[in-house]
N, C-alpha and C positions, 0 to 999 in steps of 0.2 A: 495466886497473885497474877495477874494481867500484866501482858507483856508490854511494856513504852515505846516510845520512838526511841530511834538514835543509837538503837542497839543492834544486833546481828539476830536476823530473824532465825529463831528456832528451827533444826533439819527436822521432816521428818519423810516416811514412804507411806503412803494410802494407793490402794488403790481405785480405779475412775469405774466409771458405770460400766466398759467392758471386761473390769476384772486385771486390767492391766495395772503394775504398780507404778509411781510416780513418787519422785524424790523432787524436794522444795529443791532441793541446791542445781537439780539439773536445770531449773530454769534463770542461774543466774547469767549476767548480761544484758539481758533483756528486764523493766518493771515488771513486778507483778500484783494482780490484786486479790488478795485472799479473802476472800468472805463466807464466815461461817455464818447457815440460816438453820431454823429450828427443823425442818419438816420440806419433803417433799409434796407439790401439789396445793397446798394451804393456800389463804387469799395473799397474806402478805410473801408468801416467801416465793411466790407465783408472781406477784407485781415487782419483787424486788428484782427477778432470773429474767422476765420479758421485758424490765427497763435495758440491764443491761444487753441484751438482745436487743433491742431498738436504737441503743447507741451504740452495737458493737464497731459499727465502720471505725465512729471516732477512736476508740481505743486500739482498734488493728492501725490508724494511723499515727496513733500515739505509741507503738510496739509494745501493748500491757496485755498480757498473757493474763486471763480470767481463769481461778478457781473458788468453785464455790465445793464449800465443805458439809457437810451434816452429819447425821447420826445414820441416814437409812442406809439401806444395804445399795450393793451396785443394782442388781435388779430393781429395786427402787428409780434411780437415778438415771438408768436406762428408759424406764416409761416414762417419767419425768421430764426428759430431754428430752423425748420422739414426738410427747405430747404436743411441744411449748415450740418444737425447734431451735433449740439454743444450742447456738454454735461453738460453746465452750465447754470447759472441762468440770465435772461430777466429781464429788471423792468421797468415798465413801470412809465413815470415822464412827463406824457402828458399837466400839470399846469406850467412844469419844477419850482416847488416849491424847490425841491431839487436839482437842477443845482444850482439857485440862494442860498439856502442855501452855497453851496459849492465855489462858485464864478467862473463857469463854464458857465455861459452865459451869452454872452456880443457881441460886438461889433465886425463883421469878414467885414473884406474886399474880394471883388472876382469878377473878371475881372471888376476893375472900379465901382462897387458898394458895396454900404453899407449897412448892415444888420443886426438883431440879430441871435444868434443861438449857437448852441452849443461848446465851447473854447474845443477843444479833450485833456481831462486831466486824469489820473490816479492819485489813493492813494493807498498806499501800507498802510495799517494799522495792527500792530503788534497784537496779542493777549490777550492784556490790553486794546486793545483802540484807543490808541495811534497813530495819523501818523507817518510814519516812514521814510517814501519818497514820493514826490509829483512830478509827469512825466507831465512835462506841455510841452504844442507845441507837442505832441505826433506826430512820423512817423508811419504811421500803417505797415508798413511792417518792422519794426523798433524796435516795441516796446516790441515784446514779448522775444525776448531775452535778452533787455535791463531791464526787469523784473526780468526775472530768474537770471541775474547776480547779481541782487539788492539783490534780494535773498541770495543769495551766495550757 
């Protein structure tokens, strides 16, 4: 069941591409934008990490703390990041315990077969807590302005 707006976004600890673990609720105070993508390195999920990298200034001035989630491992996420230079945070969700908490993994179709795997979804989660806006069916070349606009 995917998670809606307006609700109290789901705790949970992953941890980042140095193996360090990170709890959602430490970063309340501050937005944040949580994006689960399918795959490290991929065309899409590579234009979706170097959009936000290219707009990161605006979001450091907008104080929105960037994590994007996947399946790979943190060695993954580590070349991943070193590759690209993105200046945000990796989380590794290798059980994808936390896809399925969020209702981000399910059922994809692609060229004539069926599979599971990662539903490419953002949360925009306010300062409290709170969902604020949920980006589902996400365009990776698409979506990082369609953020900052959400933003306002």
């Amino acid at each position: 069941m995917p998670i809606e707006e307006n609700i109290t976004a789901p705790d949970f600890t992953l941890p980042d591409e140095t193996g360090k673990l990170h709890k959602l609720s430490e970063f309340r105070g501050k937005p944040v934008l949580l994006y689960f993508y399918p795959q490290d390195d991929t065309p899409g999920c590579t234009t979706e990490a170097c959009n936000f990298r290219d707009d990161y200034s605006a979001y450091q001035k907008a104080g929105v703390v960037i994590l994007g989630v996947s399946p790979d491992s943190p060695e993954s996420h580590a070349k991943f990041k070193a590759k690209y230079h993105l200046p945000f945070t990796l989380l590794a969700d290798e059980g994808h315990k936390v896809h399925d908490l969020y209702g981000v993994w399910g059922l994809k179709k692609s060229y004539g077969r069926e599979f599971y795997g990662v539903l490419r979804t953002s949360f925009l989660i306010s300062p409290d807590g709170t969902i604020k806006k949920v980006f589902k069916h996400v365009k990776p070349a698409e979506h990082s302005p369609e953020v900052l606009a959400a933003l306002g």
